[in-house]
C-alpha positions in Angstrom: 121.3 55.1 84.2 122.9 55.2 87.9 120.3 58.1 88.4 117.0 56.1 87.5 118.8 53.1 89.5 118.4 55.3 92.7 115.0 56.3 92.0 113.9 52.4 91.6 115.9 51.7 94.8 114.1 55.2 96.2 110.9 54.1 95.6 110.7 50.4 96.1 111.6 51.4 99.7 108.9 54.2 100.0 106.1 53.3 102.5 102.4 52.0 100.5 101.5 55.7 99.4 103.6 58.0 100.2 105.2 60.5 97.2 108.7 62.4 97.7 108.3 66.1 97.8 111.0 68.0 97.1 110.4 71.9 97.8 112.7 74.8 97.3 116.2 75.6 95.7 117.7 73.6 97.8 115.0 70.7 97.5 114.1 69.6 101.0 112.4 66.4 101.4 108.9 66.1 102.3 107.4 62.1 102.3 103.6 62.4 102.7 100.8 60.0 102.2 99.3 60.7 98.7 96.2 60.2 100.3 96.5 63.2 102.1 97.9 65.3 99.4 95.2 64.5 97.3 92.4 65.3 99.8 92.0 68.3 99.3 94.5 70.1 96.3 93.5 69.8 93.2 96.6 70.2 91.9 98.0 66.7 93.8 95.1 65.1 92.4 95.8 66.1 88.9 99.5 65.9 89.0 99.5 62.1 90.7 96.7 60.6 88.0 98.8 57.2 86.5 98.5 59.4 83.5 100.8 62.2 84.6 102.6 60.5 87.2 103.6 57.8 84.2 105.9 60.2 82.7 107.9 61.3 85.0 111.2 59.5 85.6 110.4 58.8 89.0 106.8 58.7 89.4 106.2 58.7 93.2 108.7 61.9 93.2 107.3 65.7 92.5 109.3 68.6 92.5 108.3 71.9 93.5 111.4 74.1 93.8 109.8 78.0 93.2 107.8 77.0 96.1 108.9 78.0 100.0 110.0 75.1 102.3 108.3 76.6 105.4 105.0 77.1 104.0 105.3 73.9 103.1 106.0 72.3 106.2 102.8 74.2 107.3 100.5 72.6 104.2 101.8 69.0 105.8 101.2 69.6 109.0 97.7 70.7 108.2 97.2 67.7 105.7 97.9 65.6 109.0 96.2 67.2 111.8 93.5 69.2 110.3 95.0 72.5 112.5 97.9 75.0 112.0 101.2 74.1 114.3 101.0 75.1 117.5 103.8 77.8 117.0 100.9 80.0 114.8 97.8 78.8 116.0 98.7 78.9 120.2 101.5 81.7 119.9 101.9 85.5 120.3 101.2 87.0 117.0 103.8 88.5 115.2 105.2 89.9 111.9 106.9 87.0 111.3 104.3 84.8 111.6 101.8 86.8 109.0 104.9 86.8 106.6 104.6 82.9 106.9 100.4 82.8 106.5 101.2 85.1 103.2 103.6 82.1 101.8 101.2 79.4 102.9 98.5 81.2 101.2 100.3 81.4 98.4 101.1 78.5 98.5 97.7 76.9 98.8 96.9 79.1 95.6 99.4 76.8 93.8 98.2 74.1 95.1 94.7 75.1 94.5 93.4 74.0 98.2 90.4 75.7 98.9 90.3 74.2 102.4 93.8 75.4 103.8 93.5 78.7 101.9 90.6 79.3 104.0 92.4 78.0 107.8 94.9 80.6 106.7 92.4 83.4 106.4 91.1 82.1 110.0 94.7 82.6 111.3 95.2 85.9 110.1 91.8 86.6 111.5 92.7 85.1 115.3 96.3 87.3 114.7 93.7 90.8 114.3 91.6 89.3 117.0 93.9 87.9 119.6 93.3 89.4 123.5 95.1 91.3 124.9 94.5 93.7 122.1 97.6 95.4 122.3 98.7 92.0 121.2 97.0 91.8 118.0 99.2 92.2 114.7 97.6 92.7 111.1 99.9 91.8 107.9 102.3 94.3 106.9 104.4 95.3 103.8 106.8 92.5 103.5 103.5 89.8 104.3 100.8 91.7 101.8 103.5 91.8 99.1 104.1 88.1 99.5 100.2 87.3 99.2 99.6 89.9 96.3 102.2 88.3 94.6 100.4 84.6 94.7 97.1 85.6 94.4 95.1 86.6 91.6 92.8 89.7 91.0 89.7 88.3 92.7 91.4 86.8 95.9 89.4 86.3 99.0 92.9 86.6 101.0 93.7 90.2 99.2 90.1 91.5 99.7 90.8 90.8 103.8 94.2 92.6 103.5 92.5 95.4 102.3 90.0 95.7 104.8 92.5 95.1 107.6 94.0 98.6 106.5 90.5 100.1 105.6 89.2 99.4 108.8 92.3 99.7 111.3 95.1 101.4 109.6 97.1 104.0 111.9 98.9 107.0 110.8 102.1 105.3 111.0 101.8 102.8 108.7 101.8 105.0 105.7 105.6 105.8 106.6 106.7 103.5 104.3 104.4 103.1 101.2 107.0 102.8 98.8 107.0 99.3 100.4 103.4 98.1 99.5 102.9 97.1 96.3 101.2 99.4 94.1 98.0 97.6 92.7 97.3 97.3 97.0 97.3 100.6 97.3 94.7 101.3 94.4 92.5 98.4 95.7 92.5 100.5 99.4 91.7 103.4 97.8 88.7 102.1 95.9 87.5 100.2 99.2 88.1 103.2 101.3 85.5 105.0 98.7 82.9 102.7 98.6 84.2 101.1 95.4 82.8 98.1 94.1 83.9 95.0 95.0 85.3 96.7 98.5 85.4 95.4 101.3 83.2 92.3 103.1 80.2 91.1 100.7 81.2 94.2 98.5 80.8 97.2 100.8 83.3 99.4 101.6 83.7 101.9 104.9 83.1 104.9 103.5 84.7 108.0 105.2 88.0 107.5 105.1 91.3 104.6 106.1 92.0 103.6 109.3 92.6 105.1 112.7 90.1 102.5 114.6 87.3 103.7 112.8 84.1 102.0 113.6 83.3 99.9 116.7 85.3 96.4 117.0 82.4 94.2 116.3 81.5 96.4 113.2 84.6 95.1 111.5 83.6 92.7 108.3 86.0 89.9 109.5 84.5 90.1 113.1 81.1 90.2 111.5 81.7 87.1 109.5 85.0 85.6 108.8 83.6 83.3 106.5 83.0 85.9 104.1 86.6 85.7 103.6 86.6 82.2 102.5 86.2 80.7 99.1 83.8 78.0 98.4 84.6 74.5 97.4 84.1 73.8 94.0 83.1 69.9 92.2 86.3 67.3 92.5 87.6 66.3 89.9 86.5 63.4 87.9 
């Protein structure tokens, strides 16, 4: 009783819509317009129908505690300004920073948000072709086993992972396989063959992984990006 008391109390002193996100173990607030939220996820727009919202306990409050509070923090900032923060999109790229577009990926896979799904692939793409080149950093083990693990089979985000190592991959980086999850390795392999499926618009770079192969403005997400995105689909009714 005390419990729904708080939530009433919570939500008659929410601003005119705004919802109560709570993300993570520890359940980190997020208050967001649920305008915004449901501009582009499908999932926000399914979850905050009268219908669904109506049985929760506190209907202006969703929980989302598998999901990473940093990511999320992203996803908001992008609802609000249309851009990634300034400390991805105007920064030195960096490991840590593709391990944190693999979470928000993911995360917009949950959320089923076409449009941020496809900024992220734009800000891995700026990371592999930032100037200097020396500079430029493509996604690792720790950040290709985060997005493989939130992304289905036929994932856009996947397919450019795999042509970041087709295409670029440098004799070091097989040191530590062991790290890479297994079903990426198969799907370089296959692209690195020619496979189906491999590679931008289905071709692969036949004649082997890696080492710079190619000229720079041969490489698919140079060619076009876009490729790398996935198309909006109908809204929901």
């Amino acid at each position: 009783m005390e419990t729904n008391q708080r939530n009433l109390e919570f939500e008659m002193a929410l601003p005119n819509d705004c919802i109560q996100i709570n993300v993570g173990p520890t359940n980190r607030n997020f208050l967001i317009h649920k305008s915004l939220l449901c501009a582009t996820s499908k999932f926000f727009q399914r979850a905050l129908k009268p219908s669904w919202a109506d049985l929760r306990d506190s209907p202006n409050t969703l929980h989302l505690t598998e999901e990473d509070p940093e990511a999320f923090e992203i996803y908001i900032y992008w609802c609000y300004y249309h851009t990634l923060p300034a400390r991805i999109s105007q920064s030195t790229p960096s490991q840590e920073n593709c391990v944190l577009l693999s979470k928000s990926y993911a995360l917009g896979e949950i959320l089923l948000d076409i449009p941020f799904k496809n900024v992220i692939i734009d800000a891995f793409v700026a990371a592999a072709c930032h100037e200097p080149a020396v500079e430029r950093r493509w996604p690792k083990a720790k950040a290709i086993s985060i997005l493989y693990a939130g992304t289905p089979d036929e994932s856009a985000g996947r397919r450019l992972m795999v042509d970041f190592w087709v295409w670029v991959a440098r004799e070091e980086w097989a040191d530590r396989l062991e790290e890479y999850p297994r079903e990426f390795l198969e799907d370089v392999l296959r692209c690195a063959m020619g496979g189906a499926g491999a590679g931008a618009g289905g071709v692969g770079f036949r004649g082997g992984i890696g080492g710079g192969k190619g000229k720079v403005e041969e490489r698919p997400w140079v060619v076009n990006r876009g490729s790398y995105w996935e198309e909006l689909r109908e809204p929901d009714a």
